[in-house]
N, C-alpha and C positions, 0 to 999 in steps of 0.2 A: 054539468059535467058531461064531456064527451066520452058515448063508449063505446068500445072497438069494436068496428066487426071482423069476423071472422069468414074467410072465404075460403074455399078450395081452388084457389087460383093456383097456379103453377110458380114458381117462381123465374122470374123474367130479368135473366142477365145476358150480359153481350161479351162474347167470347174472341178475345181469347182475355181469363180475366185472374185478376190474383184472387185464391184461395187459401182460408187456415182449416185444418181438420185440426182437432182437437184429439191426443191420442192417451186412452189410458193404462196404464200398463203396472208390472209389480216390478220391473228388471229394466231398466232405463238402460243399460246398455244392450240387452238385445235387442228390445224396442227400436235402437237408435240404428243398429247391422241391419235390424229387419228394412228400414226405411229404408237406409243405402242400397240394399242387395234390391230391393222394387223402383227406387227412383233412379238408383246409378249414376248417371253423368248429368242428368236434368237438374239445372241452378234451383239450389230450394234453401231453407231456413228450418233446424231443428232444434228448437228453445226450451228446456225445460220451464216446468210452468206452477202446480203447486204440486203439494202433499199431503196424502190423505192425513185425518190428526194424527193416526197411529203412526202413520210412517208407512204401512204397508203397501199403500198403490199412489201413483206419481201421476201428472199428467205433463204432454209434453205437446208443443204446438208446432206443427207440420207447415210453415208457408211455402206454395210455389206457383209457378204460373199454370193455370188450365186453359189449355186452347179449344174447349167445348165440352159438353158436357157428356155428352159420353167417354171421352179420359176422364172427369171428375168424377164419374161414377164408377169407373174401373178402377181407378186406384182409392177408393172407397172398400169398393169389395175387396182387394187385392188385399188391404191394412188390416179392415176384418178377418180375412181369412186366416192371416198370421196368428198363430197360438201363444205368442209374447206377445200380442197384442189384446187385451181383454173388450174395448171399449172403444169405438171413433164416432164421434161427433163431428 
């Protein structure tokens, strides 16, 4: 059996590339304003995705294009920063 190994390597992609952020949230409509009022006019994809059992927290998957990684890291930070947003993966 082969076992993985585990490195600190960086993770190595080529920009400009598609990305999913994973978003979790309790209010899937402001979830959905907060995305719009930060993404704006940039073509993207907002799909709800599951439900917590109880019903109380949603998740909802963000796809669009990153033209390098420092945007993918701002609008990282930007989704966390959001207060209707609890959660980005």
């Amino acid at each position: 059996m082969k076992e993985l190994e585990l490195t600190n390597e960086k993770l190595k992609l080529e920009y400009p590339c598609n990305w999913v952020y994973k978003i979790i949230t309790q209010n899937r409509d402001a979830a959905r304003e907060a995305v719009e009022d930060l993404i704006k006019d940039k073509e993207h994809k907002l799909v709800p995705s599951k439900n917590s059992k109880t019903g109380k927290y949603c998740s909802m998957n963000l796809e669009l294009v990153v033209e390098s990684e420092e945007a993918r890291n701002e609008i990282y930070t930007a989704l966390k920063a959001n207060p209707d947003i609890l959660m980005v993966l």
